[in-house]
N, C-alpha and C positions, 0 to 999 in steps of 0.2 A: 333612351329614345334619341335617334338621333336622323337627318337626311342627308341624303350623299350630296356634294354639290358639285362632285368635279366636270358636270357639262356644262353646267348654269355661270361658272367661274372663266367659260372659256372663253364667251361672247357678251360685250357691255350689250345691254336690252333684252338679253335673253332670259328666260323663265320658265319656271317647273315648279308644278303641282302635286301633291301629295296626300293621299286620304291615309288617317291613320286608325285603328281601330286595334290597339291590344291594351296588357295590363297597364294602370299607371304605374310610373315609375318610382319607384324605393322611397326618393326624393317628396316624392310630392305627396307621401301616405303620411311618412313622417312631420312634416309641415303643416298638413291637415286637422284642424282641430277637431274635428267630425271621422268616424270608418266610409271610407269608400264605397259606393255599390255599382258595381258596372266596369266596365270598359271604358276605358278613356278614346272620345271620337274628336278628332279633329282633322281639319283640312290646313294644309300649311303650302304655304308660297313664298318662292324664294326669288327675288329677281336681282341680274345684275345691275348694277346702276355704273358702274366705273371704279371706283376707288372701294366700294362695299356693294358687300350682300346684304340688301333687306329682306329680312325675315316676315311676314305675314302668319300670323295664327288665329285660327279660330275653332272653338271646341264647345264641349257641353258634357260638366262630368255630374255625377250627380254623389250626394254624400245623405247620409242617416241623421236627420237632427231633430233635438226636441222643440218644438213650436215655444218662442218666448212669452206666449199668451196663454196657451191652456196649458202645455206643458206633454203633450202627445206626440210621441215619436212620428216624425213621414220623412218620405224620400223626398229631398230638393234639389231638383236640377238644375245647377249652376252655369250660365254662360260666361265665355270667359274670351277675350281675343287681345290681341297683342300686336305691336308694329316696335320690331328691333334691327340695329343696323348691327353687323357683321363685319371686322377687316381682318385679312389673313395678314399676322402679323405675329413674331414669336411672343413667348409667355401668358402669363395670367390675364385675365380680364381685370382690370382696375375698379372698383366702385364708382370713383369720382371721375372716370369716364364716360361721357355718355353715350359708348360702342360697345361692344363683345368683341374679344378674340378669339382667333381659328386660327387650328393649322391642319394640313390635309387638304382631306377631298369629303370629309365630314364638317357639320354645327351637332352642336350636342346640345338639346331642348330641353334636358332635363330642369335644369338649374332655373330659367326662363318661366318655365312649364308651372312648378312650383311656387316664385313666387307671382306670379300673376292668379292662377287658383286659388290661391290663397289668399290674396285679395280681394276677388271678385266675389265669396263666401258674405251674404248679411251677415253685419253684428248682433243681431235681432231677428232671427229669419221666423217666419208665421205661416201656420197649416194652408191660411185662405185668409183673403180681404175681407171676409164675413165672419171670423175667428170672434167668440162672445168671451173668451179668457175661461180666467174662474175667478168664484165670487170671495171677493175679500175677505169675507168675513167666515165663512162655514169652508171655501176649498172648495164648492161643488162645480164642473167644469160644464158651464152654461151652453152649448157647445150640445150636451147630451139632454138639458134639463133644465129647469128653473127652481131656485129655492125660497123661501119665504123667510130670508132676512132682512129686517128694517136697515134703510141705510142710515146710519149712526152720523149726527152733524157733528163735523169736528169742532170742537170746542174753541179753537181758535179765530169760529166766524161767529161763536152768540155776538159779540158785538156788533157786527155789522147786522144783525137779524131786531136789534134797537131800535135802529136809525129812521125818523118817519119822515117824509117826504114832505116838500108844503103840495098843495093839490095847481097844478098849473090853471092860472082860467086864461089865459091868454091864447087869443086865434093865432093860427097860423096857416 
């Protein structure tokens, strides 16, 4: 995946806009800890500023995951945007830079693309805010049903279940 920049590089302030919408890229399937579902949509903006190209993205991919709570497969569509600078300059992009290199009249998103999806993924992602889990004790996914297990007091609060209070008579 990549945008042409050779008009955008001709004039400092000048800018160009770009809608994307085909496969994700090699890169970013492999990086994904989830299968993919869809097209990859984003809008990307490139402007010149003078010495760099900043990069603008924003997209929304969506990947297959199981709910951390009940444990039921659904699709989560993941938002994802990014603000990266660009200098045409030979070689490798350096890590502990904090630019991308280019050479041409190309940026090549791939790499960008990746790891930002793949940050913007919950470490915990959930079907719904309303998500009931499953019940600890039997596994049954409350979600579909309710079961009739007693909730078991962990043993490590009988003692505080001891403890008697004195009775306050004091106003307040």
């Amino acid at each position: 995946m990549h945008i042409r920049v050779s008009d955008v590089k001709k004039w400092v302030g000048r800018q160009e806009t770009k809608h994307f919408t085909e496969e994700w890229p090699e890169l970013v399937q492999e990086r994904s800890p989830y299968p993919m579902r869809g097209a990859a949509e984003m809008d990307v903006t490139v402007r010149n500023v003078g010495r760099a190209l900043i990069v603008e993205l924003e997209g929304l991919g969506q990947v297959e995951v199981l709910c951390s709570r009940c444990l039921e497969p659904f699709v989560l569509a993941v938002p994802f945007s990014l603000t990266e600078e660009f200098r045409e300059e030979p070689g490798m992009s350096d890590p502990n830079e904090d630019f991308f290199r280019f050479q041409g009249d190309k940026v090549f998103l791939d790499e960008i693309v990746a790891d930002t999806f793949g940050a913007s993924i919950p470490y915990a992602p959930v079907c719904g805010d309303d998500c009931h889990g499953l019940c600890p004790t039997c596994g049954t996914n409350l979600n579909r049903g309710s079961c009739h297990c007693d909730n078991p007091l962990d043993p490590r609060w009988t003692a505080l279940s001891r403890l008697k209070f004195p009775e306050d008579n004091s106003s307040s």
